[in-house]
N, C-alpha and C positions, 0 to 999 in steps of 0.2 A: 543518666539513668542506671549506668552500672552499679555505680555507689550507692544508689539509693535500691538495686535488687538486693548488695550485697547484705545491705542495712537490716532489711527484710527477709533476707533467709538466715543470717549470721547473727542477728543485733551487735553486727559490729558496731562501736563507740566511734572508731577512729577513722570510717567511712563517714559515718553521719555528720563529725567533729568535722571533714575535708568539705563533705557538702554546704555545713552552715557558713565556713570559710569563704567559700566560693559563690554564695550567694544573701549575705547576709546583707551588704552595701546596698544592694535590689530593694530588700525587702524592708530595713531600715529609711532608703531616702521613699521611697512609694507611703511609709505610715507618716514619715514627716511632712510631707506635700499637705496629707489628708489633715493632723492634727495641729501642724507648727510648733509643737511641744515635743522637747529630745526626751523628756521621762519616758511619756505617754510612747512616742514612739517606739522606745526601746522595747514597754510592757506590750505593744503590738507584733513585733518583731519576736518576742518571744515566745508570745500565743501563736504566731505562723507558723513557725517548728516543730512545736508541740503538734498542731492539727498535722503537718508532714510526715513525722512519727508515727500518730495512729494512722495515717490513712498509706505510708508506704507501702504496703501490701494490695492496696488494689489500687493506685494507679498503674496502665496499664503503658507498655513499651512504648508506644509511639507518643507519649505523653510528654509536648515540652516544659523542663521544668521550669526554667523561668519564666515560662508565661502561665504557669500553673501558680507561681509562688507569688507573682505581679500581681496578680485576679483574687486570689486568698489575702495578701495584704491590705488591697485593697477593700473586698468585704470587710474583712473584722475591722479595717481605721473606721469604715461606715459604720456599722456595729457599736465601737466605741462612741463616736462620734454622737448618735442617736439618745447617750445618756449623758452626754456634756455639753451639745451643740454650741450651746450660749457663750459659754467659756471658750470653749473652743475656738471659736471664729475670731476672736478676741485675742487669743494668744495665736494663732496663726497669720493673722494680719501684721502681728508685733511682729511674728519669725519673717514674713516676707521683707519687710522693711531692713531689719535690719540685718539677717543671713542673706542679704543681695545689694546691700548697701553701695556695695562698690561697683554691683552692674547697673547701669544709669537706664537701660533698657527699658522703657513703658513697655513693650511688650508682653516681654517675661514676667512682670507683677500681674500680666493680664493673664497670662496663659497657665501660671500655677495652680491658682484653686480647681482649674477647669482640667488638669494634665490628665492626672487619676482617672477621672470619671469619663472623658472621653476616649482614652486609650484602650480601657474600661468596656467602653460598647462597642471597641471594634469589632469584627470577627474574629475568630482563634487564631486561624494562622495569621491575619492581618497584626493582630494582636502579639502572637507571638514576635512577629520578622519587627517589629519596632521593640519589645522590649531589650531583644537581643543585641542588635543596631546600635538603638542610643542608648538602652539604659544599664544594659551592662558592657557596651563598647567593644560587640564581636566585629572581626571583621569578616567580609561576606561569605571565605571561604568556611569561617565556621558557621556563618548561618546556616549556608549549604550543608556542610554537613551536619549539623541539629535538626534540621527541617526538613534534609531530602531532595536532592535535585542538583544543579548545575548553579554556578557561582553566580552566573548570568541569571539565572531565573530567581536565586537568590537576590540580587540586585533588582529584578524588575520588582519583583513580588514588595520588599521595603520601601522601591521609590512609591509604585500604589499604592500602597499604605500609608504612604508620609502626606501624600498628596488628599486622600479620603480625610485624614487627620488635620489636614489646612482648612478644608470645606466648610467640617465640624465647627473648628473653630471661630471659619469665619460669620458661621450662620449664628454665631454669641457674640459676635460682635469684635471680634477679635483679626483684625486685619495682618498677614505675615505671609510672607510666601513659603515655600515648601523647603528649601533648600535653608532660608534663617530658620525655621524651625526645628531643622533636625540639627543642626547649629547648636542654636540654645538646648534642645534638650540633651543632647549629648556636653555640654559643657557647662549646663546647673542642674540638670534634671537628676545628678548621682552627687551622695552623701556619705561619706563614707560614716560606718559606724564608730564607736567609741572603743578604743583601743580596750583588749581586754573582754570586750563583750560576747562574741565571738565562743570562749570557751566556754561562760560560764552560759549561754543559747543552750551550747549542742550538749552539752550536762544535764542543764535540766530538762533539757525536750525527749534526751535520749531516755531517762530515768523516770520522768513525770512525775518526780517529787522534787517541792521546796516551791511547788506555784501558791500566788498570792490567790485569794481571794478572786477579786478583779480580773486576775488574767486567768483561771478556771471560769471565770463567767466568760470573757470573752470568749476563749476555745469552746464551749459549749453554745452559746449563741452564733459563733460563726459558722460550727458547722451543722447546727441546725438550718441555717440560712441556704448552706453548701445544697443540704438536703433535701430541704423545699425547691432549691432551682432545679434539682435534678427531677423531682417529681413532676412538677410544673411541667417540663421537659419531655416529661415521658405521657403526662395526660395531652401536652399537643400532638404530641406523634400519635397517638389514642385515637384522637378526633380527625387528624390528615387521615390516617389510613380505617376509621370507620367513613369515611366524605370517599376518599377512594373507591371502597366496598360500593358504597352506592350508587357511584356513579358507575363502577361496572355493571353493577345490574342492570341499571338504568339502558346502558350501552349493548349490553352482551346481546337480546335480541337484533338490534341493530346490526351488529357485525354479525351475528349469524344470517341475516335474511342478504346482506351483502354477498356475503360467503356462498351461499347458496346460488346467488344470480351469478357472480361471477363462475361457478364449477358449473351452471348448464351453457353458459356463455363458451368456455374454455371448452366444455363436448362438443358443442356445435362446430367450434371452430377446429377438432380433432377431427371428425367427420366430414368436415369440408375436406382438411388436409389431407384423410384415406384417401377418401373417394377418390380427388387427384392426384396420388399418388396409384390407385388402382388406374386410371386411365394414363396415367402417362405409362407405368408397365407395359399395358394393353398397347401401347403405341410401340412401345420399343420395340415386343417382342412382335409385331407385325415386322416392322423396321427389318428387325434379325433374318425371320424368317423369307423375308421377299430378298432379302440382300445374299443369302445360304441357294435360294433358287436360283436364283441370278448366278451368280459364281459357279451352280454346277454345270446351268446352262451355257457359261463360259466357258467353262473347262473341258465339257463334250464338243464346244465348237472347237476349241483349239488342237485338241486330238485328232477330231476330223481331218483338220487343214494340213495335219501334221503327215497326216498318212494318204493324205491327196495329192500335196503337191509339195515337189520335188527340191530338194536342197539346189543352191545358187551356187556359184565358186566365192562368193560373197557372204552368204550366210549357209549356218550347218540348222538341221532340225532342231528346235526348241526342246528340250527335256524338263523345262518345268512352267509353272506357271508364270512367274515372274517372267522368263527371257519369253515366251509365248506372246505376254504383252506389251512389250518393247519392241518384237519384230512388227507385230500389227501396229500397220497405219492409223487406225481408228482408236486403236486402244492404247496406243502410243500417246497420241492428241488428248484422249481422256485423259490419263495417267500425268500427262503435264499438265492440264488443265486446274487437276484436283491438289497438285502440288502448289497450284500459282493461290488456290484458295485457301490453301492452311498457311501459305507465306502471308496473304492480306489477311488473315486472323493472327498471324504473330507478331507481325510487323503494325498491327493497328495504331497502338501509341506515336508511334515513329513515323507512319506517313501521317496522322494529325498535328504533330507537333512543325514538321518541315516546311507543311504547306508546298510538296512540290508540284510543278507545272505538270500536266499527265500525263505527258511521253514522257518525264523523269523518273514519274511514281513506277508507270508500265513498264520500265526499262529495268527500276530496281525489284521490281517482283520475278520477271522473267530471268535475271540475273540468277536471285535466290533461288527459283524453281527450276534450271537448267544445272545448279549446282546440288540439287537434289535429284533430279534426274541422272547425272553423271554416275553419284555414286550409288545408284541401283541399278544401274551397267556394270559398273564393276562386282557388286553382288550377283548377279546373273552370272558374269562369266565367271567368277568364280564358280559354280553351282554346272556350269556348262562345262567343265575345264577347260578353258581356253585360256585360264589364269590363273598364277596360284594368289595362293591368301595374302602372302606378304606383298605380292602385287598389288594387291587389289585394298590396301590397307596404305601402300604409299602411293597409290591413286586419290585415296578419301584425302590424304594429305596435302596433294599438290591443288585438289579440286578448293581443296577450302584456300590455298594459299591465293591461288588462281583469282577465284571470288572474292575473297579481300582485297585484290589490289583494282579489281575494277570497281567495287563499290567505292573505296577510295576516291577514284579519278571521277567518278561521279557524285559524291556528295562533301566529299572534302575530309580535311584529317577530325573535323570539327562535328560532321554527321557521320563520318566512322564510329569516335566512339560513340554517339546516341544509340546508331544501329546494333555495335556489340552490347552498350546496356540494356538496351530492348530484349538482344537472344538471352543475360543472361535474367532476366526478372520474368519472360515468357514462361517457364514452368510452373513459378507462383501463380502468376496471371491465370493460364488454363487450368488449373487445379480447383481452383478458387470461383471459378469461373462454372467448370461441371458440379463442384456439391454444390452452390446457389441451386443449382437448376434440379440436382437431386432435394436438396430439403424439399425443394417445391415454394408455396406460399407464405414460409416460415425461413427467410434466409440471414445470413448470419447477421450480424451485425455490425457498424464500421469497426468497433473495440477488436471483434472475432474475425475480421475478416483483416487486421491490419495484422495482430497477433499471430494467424497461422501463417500469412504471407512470412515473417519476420521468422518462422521458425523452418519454412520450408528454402528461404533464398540460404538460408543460415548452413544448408548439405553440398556435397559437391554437385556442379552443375554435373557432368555426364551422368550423374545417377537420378536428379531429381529430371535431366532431361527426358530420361529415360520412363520416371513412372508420367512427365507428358505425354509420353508415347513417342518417342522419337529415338529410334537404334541406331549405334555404330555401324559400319562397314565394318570396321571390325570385329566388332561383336557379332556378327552376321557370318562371319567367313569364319571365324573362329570357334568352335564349339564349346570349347573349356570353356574363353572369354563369356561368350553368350549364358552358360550355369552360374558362372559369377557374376556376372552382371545381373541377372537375375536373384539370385542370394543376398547381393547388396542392396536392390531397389525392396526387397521385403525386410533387411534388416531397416534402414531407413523409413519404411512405414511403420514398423511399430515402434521406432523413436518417436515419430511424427503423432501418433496414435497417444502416445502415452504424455506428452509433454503436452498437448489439445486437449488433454485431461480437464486442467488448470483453467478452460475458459468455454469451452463446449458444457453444454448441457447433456447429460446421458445421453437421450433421443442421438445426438448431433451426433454424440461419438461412435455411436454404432451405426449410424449413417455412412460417418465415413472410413470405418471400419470393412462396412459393405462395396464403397465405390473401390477402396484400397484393392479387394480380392478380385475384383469386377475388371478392373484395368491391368492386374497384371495377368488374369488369366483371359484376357480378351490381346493382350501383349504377345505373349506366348506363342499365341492362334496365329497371329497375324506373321510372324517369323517361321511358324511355319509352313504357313499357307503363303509366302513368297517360293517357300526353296520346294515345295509339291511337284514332285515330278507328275508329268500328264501320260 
């Protein structure tokens, strides 16, 4: 198409002279098929160029040219044909017989008259990827590059082609498989032209003078013909898209009255969603406020007791909240209790999967929650000074190494690591677990709920432990550590935030936008309502 732009902006000669070069064999054997006469074909060959010429200018870039000049051959040899017929058929029967004399093939006598005209009603590109193929002998990667795409899809696109073109034929009675037929057209389907002809095409097409008679009629009835198919063309697409038009009318109330049932459908069921999400608030903040009672009326008993009764040689006065509840019996017992229940909510997959006996199960909860109790002993005394930090930091140390090796000896090296992949996919799990419960009656979906797992296991665990709610000993005795640990868990939320973008629904994202600020300022609270002095 280059040559043929420059043809068309330049009237270069010697562009158009390279084109007729390059595709005159095409256009030459495609008029000999039609007429079996080399005059006749050459005066068709000559009219093809000519119509090239005038029409360079508005074929448009993506326009393949040898399936442009295949399809134009082919009309005007019809064209011609139309005022010779009789004669015709007569001398094209003579050229099969004896321009094939030496291929003994019944086939290809069968397949000639019929090549043209069914190659003809392929589809364009169909039509294109075969004239390229066999009849001017590209190979695929130039098809690919003439056509667009990959050499492969080049290749599939001509073997479809080759194979719709066996159909055809065989529906005329012509029996061949797909692979001899692109055989045969690739090896008699091309004619080369008549030495010499070549110049004297691209002369007269480029110049439009020195035409006969006969080949000004032909050029002028071809592409009259070119003309009419184009209108033809344009009055069915006329009629598709007036049949269109009406059938949207026809439709438009319909989708409207739909449209409509579903948006009061979609209200009702936003109204369901307030409502409970107004009554689960209602509930929380019940929840809150009984739980705020509760703990002051704690913290007034433990003050009491504090100033009641007497230091041990054993224990010194409580100075906070936390060492308060670890001295009490009672609130000791609770305090472990409610440890053993957040172990059997983290550990859930892991004693489902074990299946173990239930003095095993009992043994490896109380294990976990004694190894959680341990290191709020060590936060306490720190908080008490009875310990410094770094104490109380290779305390959390030895407690967890401690912990590991009896879970070990109780579930093996094999439910070791289950257990440690349980603690570390637990954060996803509980995270995932409260926005369900926050969306309410609208909760995510498996795509939404597999995607934020997959972006939240994807942080470091002490930080996403962290916005589960679960602090260091470290982070607890250490002040600085505790700022930054906190700095991290909120830079990490609006990674989390923004990367949920991508598959949350707006609603969703501000949802959990909201639990984001809810949990770490409900985090906060709770670290520092352990170290409250009373």
């Amino acid at each position: 198409m280059e040559l043929l732009r420059e043809y068309a902006l330049r009237n270069s000669e010697t562009a158009f002279a390279t084109l007729v070069s390059r595709h005159l064999d095409l256009v030459y054997a495609t008029a000999l098929r039609h007429v079996g006469n080399h005059h006749q074909a050459q005066e068709i060959a000559q009219a093809v160029f000519v119509i090239l010429a005038r029409k360079a200018r508005s074929l448009g870039p993506k326009t393949v040219l040898a399936g442009w000049l295949f399809q134009t051959a082919r009309l005007t040899a019809k064209n011609h044909m139309r005022a010779e017929i009789r004669r015709t058929h007569r001398e094209q029967e003579a050229y099969i017989q004896s321009n094939h004399s030496e291929d003994s093939s019944e086939a290809w006598r069968q397949i000639v008259p019929l090549l043209n005209e069914l190659v003809g009603s392929l589809r364009e590109k169909e039509r294109n990827a075969i004239v390229l193929r066999f009849l001017e002998g590209k190979e695929y990667k130039e098809v690919a590059a003439t056509m667009g795409g990959s050499e492969a899809a080049a290749q599939m696109r001509v073997s479809r082609a080759l194979e719709k073109l066996r159909g055809m034929f065989a529906k005329r009675g012509v029996t061949v498989t797909a692979v001899a037929l692109g055989g045969m057209i690739s090896a008699c389907g091309t004619q080369a032209a008549p030495l010499g002809m070549a110049a004297k095409v691209a002369a007269t097409a480029a110049h439009g003078a020195s035409l006969t008679a006969s080949t000004l009629s032909l050029v002028k009835g071809t592409m009259n013909v070119m003309a009419w198919t184009k209108a033809r063309l344009v009055a069915g697409a006329g009629a598709v898209a007036l049949l269109a038009v009406q059938y949207h009318g026809n439709s438009v109330q319909a989708r409207n009255l739909a449209a409509a049932r579903e948006s009061l459908s979609a209200g009702k069921r936003e109204i369901a969603a307030q409502e409970a999400r107004i009554a689960e608030l209602d509930q929380d903040t019940a929840s809150i406020r009984e739980t705020r009672i509760s703990q002051e009326e704690e913290l007034k008993r433990f003050r009491a007791r504090r100033t009641t009764e007497p230091s041990t040689p054993t224990t010194s006065p409580a100075v906070t909240l936390l060492s308060a509840k670890l001295q009490d019996p009672a609130s000791r017992d609770a305090l472990r209790e409610g440890l053993a229940d957040a172990v059997r909510f983290r550990l859930a997959p892991l004693l489902e999967a074990l299946k173990l006996e239930p003095a095993d199960r009992d043994k490896l909860i109380q294990l976990d929650a004694d190894w959680g109790l341990k290191n709020l002993e060590a936060v306490a005394a720190v908080a008490e000074g009875r310990m410094t930090a770094e104490a109380a930091a290779q305390s959390e140390a030895d407690a967890g190494r401690d912990g590991t090796n009896q879970i070990q000896l109780l579930l093996g090296e094999a439910g070791l690591a289950k257990f440690e992949e349980c603690q570390q996919t637990f954060p996803a799990r509980a995270l995932i677990q409260q926005f369900d419960k926050q969306l309410g009656i609208f909760p995510l979906d498996a795509f939404q709920r597999s995607a934020l797992s997959q972006l939240i296991l994807a942080e470091p665990l002490d930080v996403t432990s962290g916005l589960a709610g679960d602090l260091t000993v470290r982070s607890l005795v250490f002040p600085e550590e505790l700022s930054q640990q906190f700095n991290r868990e909120a830079d990490v939320n609006a990674k989390l935030l923004q990367e949920a973008g991508a598959f949350l629904k707006p609603d969703q994202v501000e949802s959990l936008k909201l639990m984001q600020a809810a949990n770490l300022s409900a985090q906060k609270r709770n670290a520092l309502r352990m170290l409250r002095k009373l």
